[in-house]
N, C-alpha and C positions, 0 to 999 in steps of 0.2 A: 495546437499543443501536442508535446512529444508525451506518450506516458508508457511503460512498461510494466508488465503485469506476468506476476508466476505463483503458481501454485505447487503443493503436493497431489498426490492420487485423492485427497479427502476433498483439494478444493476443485478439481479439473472441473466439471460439469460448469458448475459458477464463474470460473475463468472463460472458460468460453461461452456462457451466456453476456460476460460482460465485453468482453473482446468485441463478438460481436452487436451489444448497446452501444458503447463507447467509438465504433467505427461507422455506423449510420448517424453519430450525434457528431462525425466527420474530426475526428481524435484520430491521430496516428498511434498504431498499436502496434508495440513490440511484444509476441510472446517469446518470453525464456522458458517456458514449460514448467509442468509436464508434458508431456503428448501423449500420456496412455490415465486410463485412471489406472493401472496395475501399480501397484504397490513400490514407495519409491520413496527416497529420504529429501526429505524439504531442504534442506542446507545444499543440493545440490544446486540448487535451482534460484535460490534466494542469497546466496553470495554475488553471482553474473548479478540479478537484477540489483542490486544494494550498488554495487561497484558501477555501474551504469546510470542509478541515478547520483551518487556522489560523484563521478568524473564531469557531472551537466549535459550529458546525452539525450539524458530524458530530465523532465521538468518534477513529474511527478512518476510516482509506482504504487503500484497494489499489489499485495500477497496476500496469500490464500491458504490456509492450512485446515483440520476440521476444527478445531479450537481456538486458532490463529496464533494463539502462544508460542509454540515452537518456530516459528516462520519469523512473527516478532520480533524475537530472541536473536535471531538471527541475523537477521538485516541490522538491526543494533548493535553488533558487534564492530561494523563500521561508523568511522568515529564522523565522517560526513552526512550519517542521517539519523533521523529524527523519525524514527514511526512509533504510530500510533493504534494500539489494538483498538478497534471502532466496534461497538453493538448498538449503535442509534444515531440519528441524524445527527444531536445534540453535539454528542459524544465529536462525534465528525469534525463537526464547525470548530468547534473549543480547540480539536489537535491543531486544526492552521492558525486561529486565529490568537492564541495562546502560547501555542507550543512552535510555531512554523514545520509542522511536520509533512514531511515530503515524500512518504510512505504510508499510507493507509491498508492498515492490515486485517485483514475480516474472518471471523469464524463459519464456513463453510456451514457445518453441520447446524447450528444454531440460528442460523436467517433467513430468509425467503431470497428469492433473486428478486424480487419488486422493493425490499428493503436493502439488501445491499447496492440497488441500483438509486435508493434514494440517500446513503450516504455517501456513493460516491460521488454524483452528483453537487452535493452540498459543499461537500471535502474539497472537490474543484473548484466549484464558486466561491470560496469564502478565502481571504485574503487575511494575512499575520496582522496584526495590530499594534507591532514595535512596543512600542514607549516603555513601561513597567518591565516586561515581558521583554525585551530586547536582552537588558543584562543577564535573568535567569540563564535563556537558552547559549547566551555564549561561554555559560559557566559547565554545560553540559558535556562536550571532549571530553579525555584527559590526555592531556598535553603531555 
């Protein structure tokens, strides 16, 4: 599985703890950065990965911000994804299996790496559930 993954200065450290999780658990990883924690605006960085998982590059993406809201926000702006601000496993599972979101977005400053490593984790494994759920999200765009 292809996934791509980018953060701000707030979430580097976590990006690359998970880079390198997610590449021993034999994931192919794209970073679109950052590459410094030095201070640096998220939309730079979260437009390429938004556009790269809507064109089907990658399967899935994780952003990273210290709040994760502004990075969220961001990737949303593209009308081919679906992300999902995550703060617990729970939270995780519901965005695919609910929502089919294809962007897991995590707040850096507010998690552990041993917690962000267990939603993303989940976020992977867990599969959309169509039926009910099917019509909301195709009402999602705007055309």
């Amino acid at each position: 599985m292809k996934i791509a993954i980018a953060s701000d200065h707030a979430g580097f450290n976590l990006k690359n703890q998970l880079i390198a999780y997610l590449s021993d658990k034999g994931f192919e990883v794209k970073d679109f950065g950052s590459y410094t924690p030095e201070s640096v605006d998220y939309a730079d960085y979260a437009h390429p990965l938004a556009k790269a998982v809507e064109q089907g590059e990658y399967q899935f993406g994780i952003s990273i911000c210290g709040s994760g809201n502004g990075i969220n926000m961001t990737v949303n702006k593209h009308q081919g994804i679906r992300s999902a601000l995550c703060w617990n496993p729970e939270i995780a599972a519901l965005a695919r299996k609910h929502n089919d979101a294809n962007i897991c977005a995590l707040p850096a400053r507010f998690i552990s790496f041993n917690e962000a490593k267990e939603m993303i984790d989940v976020f992977l494994s867990s599969d959309f559930e169509g039926g009910r759920h099917e019509n909301r999200i195709k009402k999602i765009p705007c055309l």
